[in-house]
N, C-alpha and C positions, 0 to 999 in steps of 0.2 A: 522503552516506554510502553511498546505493547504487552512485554511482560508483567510490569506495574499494574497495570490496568486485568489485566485478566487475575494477577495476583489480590486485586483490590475487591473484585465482585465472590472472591470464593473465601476469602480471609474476614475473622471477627475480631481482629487484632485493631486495636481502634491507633495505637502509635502508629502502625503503616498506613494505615486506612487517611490517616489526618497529615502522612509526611505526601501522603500519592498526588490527593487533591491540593497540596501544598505547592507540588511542583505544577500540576493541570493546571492551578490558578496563576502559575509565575506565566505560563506559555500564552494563556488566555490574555494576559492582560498588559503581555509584551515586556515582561521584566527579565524572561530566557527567548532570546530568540534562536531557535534550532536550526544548523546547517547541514546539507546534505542536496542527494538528487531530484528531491520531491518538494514543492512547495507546499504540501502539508506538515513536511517534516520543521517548518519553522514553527508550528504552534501547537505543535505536542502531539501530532502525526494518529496514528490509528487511534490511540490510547485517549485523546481529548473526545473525537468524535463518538468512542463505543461510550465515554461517561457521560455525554449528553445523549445517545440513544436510550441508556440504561436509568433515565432521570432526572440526569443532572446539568436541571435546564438551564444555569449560567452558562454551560459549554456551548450552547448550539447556535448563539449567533456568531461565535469564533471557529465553528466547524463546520457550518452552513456557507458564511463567507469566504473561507479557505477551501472550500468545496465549488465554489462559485469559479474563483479565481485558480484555482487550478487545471477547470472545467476548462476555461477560455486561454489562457496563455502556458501549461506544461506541453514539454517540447512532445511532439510523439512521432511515432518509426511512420510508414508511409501505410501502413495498415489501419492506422490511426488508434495506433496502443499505446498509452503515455507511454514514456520515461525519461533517463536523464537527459540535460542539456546539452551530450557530446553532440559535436559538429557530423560525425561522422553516423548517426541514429537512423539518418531519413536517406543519406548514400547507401548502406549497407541495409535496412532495413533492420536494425539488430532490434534483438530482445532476449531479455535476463529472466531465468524464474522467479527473480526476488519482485521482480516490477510487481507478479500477483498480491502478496504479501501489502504492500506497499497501495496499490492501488483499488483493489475489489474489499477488500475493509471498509476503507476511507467511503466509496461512494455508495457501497451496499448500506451502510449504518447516514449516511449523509441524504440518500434518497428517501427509504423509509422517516427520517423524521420532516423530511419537508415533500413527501408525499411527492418525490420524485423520478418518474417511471424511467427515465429516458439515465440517471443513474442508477438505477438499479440494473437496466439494464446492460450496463455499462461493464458494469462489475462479472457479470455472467457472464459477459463476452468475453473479458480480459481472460476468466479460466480454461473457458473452452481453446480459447488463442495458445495460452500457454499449452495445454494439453495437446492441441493438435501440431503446433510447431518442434516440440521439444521432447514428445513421450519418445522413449526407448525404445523400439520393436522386441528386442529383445530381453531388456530385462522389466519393463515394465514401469520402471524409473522415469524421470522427467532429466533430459539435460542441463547444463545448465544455462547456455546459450546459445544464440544463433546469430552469428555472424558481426560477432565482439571484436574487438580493437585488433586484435590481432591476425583476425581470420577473414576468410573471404566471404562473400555475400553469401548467403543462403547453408553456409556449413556451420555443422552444431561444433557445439565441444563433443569430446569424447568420454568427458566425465559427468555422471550420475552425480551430484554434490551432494551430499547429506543433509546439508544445510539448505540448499535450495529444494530441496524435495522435503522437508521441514515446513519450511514458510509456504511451499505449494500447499501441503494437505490441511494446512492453519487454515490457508484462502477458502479452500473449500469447505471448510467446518464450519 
């Protein structure tokens, strides 16, 4: 959906342009409800909120309120950095590079349109979190966890993901 949405703001293709906010307007108005680890991800996740930043003022009482309520009940590790609902997030304190992706979007674009300092700041935490938890010493890479289902409290992976060092440098952009 993120990809949509960044595809939408740089394309003059009016078929895409018209299928994008087709699908933004199914999530907005509860006709796609989207599952996943995030509670933004039911109402069209990064990609609703950047179109109501970017303008598109039907989105922002469905990305303001999902902003709201993510704010007060997503689960978060014991540092108090969302992410998913596993049982075992606040034992282990774990966290994922993708959480950035997923979360410093949502409340950097959700703060700026409701003139919200406390997520804005939220979202620059979240980077700095990830960065300081999971950078590589030696390759300069970001991990891709710390202390995930299968590993012990405070040990990263040993893998650089491409994909999570993807979605990290997106956060930061």
């Amino acid at each position: 959906m993120q990809g949509l949405a960044e595809m939408y703001f740089t394309t003059s293709d009016s078929y895409f342009k018209n299928k994008t906010l087709g699908l933004l307007d199914d999530f907005s108005n509860g006709n796609i409800v989207g599952k996943g680890n995030f509670i933004s991800y039911f109402t069209g996740g990064n990609a609703l909120v950047q179109a109501a930043y970017k303008g598109h003022d039907k989105y922002k009482e469905t990305a303001l309120r999902t902003a709201d309520r993510m704010w007060a009940e997503q689960n978060r590790n014991r540092d108090g950095i969302m992410a998913p609902p596993w049982d075992e997030v606040k034992e282990k304190n774990t966290f994922f590079a993708d959480i950035v992706l997923t979360v410093t979007p949502y409340f950097l674009y959700s703060g700026l349109i409701a003139d919200n300092k406390e997520y804005i700041d939220y979202a620059a935490d979240a980077v700095i979190y990830a960065y300081d938890k999971l950078l590589d010493p030696t390759s300069g890479l970001i991990n891709q966890a710390i202390g995930c289902r299968r590993m012990p409290e405070g040990i990263k992976t040993q893998d650089c993901w491409s994909r999570g060092n993807g979605w990290f440098s997106l956060a930061l952009v």
